[in-house]
N, C-alpha and C positions, 0 to 999 in steps of 0.2 A: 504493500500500500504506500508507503514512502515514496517509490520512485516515482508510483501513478501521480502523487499528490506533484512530486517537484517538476514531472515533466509538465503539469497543470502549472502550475506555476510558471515556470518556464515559458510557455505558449501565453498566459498573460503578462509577461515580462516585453515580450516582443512584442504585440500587440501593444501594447499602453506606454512605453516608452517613448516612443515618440510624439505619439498623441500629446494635447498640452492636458492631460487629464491626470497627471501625475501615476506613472507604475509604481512608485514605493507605498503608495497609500494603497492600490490596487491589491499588492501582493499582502498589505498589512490585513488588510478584511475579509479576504480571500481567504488568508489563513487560518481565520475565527471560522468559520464555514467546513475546514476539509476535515475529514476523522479525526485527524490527530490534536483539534482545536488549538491549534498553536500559533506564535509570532515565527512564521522562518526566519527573522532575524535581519540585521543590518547589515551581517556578512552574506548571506546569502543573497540579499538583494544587491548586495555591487559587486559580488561575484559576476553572478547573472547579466549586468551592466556589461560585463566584456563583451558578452556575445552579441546583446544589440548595439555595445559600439563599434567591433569588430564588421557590421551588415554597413554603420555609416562610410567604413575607411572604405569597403568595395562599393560602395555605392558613388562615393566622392574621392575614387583613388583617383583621376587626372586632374583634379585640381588641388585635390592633397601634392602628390607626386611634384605640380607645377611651381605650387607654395613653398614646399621645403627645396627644391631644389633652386628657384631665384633667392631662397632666404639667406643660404651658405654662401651663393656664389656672390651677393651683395657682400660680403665682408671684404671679396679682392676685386671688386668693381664698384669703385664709385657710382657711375652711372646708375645705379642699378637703387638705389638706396632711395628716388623715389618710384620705382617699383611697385603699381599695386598689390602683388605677389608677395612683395618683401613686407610693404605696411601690413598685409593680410597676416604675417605670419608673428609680427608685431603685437598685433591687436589681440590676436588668440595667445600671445603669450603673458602678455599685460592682463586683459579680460581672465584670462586664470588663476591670477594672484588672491582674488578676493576669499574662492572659493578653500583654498589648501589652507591660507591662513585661520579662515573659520573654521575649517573642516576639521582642524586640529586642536584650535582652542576650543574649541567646543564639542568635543568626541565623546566626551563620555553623556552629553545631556543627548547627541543623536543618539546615541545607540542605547538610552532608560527613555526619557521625559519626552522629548519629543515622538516619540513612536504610539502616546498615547492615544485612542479612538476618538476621545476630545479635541486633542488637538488638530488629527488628521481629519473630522468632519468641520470643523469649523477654518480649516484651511483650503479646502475643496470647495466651501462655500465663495468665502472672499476673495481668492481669487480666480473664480469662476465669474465675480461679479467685473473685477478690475479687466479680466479679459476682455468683455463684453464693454465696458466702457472704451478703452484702447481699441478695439476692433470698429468702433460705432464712429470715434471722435479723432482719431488716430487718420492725418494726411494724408497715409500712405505715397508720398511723394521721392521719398527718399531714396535709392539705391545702394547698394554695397559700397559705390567706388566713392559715398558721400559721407563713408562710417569713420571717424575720427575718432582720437584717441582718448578724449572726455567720455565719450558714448560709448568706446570701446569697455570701460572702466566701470560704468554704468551697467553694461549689458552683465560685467561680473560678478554683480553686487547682486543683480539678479538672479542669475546664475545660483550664488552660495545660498539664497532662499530655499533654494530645493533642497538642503539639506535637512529640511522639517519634510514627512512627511505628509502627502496633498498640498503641495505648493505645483508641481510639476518642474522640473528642470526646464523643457521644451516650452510648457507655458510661462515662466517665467520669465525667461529673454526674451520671449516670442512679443511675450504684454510690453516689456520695458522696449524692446524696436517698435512698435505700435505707436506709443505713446510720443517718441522719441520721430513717429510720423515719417518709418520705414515702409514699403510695402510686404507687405503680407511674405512672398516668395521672399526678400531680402532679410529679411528678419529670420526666418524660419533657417532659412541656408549658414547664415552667421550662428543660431541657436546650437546648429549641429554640430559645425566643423570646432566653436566654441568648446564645445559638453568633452571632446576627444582627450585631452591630456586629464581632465578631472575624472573622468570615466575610468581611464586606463588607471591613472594612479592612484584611485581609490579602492577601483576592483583588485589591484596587482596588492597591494598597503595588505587588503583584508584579507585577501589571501593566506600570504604570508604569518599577515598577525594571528589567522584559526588555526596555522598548524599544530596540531599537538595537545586544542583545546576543544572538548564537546559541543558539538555542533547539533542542530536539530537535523538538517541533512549530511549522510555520510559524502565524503570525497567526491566519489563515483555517483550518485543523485545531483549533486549540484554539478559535477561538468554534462551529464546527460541535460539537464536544465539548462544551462550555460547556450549548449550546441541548437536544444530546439528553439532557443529565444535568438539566436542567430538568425534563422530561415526565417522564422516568421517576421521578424524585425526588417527583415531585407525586402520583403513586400510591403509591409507598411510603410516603409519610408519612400516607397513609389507613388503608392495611393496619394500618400498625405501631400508630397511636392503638386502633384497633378492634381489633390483638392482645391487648395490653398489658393493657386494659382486663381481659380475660376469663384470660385466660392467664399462664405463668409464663415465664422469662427461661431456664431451663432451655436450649430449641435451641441458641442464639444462645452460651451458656456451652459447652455440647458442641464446637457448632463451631468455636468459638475456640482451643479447645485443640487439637483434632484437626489441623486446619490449620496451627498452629505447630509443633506435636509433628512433622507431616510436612516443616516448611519443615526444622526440625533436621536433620531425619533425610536431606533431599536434599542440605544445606550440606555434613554430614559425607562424605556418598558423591562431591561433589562435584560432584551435576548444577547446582546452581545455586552462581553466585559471589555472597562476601557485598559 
């Protein structure tokens, strides 16, 4: 039953990870729900993060590929250094500071306090609601080639929100570009290639740091996990480019709220503990 529950898990890992509907919160209520009524944990969930960030690096390897390679070769060419390729590689290195600084000074309240049912419905509310705002009021004027290095710094700060469960990683850049009166696709594109070095070092961090210590899933369940939040993550991040592009943030805002509104509503009758 384990492996069933983590390859479940797993297939909502990739599914919801991109989405701006936050998968940490996903996987936290999910787990109230499967036999073994359990938190799979903090390490389990950014484990799991390899593999849907793993679907972004193949999904965006020519422009990964494009970025790290003018970013080195700016060091022995002047020329090169204003380079949108090189600023790109800037931004995502700057825009990641916010989140590893908090990630750390705040490690032990992520992985107790914040993982409460409290706090994760009533963060799926509000910023369910702020989406919906930023998506309503938000210019959408902006492009990539217009993201500066204030805005860069911004979008990190956003970013390290996601470290509460039901904030969303994806919706929280997503909202701060919005707001910040990027378009939809610009924002969304920067949210991802962004989330890459935090993903990698938080998932690789937790790794490391369960070895040797009891885990709700064994080794072998959480890379099974790991693998099928890969596939499915690699589709979702096609869907969601090709939504986004045509469509508005409306569902995703709906949803957010509903599902919190309901986590409330079970906490207070009791069916689920927070």
């Amino acid at each position: 039953m384990h492996l069933i529950e983590a390859l479940i898990l797993g297939i909502v890992q990739g599914l919801t990870e991109f989405l701006p509907i936050s998968s940490s919160a996903h996987l936290r209520i999910l787990g109230s729900f499967l036999p073994s009524a359990t938190d799979p944990g903090a390490a389990f969930t950014a484990i799991t993060q390899i593999g849907t960030e793993a679907a972004v690096v193949v999904f965006f390897w020519r422009d990964i590929v494009r970025i790290i390679t003018q970013w080195f070769r700016s060091f022995g060419d002047k020329s090169l250094r204003h380079d949108p390729d090189v600023r790109m590689g800037w931004l995502i290195i700057l825009g990641s500071v916010p989140i590893v600084v908090l990630g750390l000074f705040f490690e032990d309240q992520i992985e107790t306090v914040f993982r409460s049912m409290w706090i994760v419905a009533i963060m799926l509310i509000a910023f369910g609601v702020l989406l919906g705002i930023a998506d309503w009021f938000g210019t959408k004027m902006r492009r990539l080639d217009n993201l500066t290095y204030p805005h860069g710094v911004l979008y990190g700060f956003a970013q390290a929100l996601a470290l509460i469960p039901g904030v969303s990683r994806s919706g929280g850049t997503i909202t701060m570009g919005l707001f910040l009166g990027y378009e939809r696709a610009a924002a969304a594109r920067y949210a991802f290639l962004l989330a890459i070095p935090a993903v990698f070092g938080s998932g690789f961090y937790q790794l490391f740091k369960s070895m040797g210590e009891p885990q709700v899933f064994s080794p072998g369940e959480t890379l099974a996990a790991t693998g099928i939040a890969f596939v499915v993550a690699l589709a979702v991040i096609a869907f969601f480019m090709n939504w986004i592009s045509k469509r508005s943030f409306l569902p995703f805002v709906i949803y957010r709220i509903l599902l919190g509104a309901t986590l409330l509503v079970l906490l207070n009758m009791g069916v689920v503990q927070p």
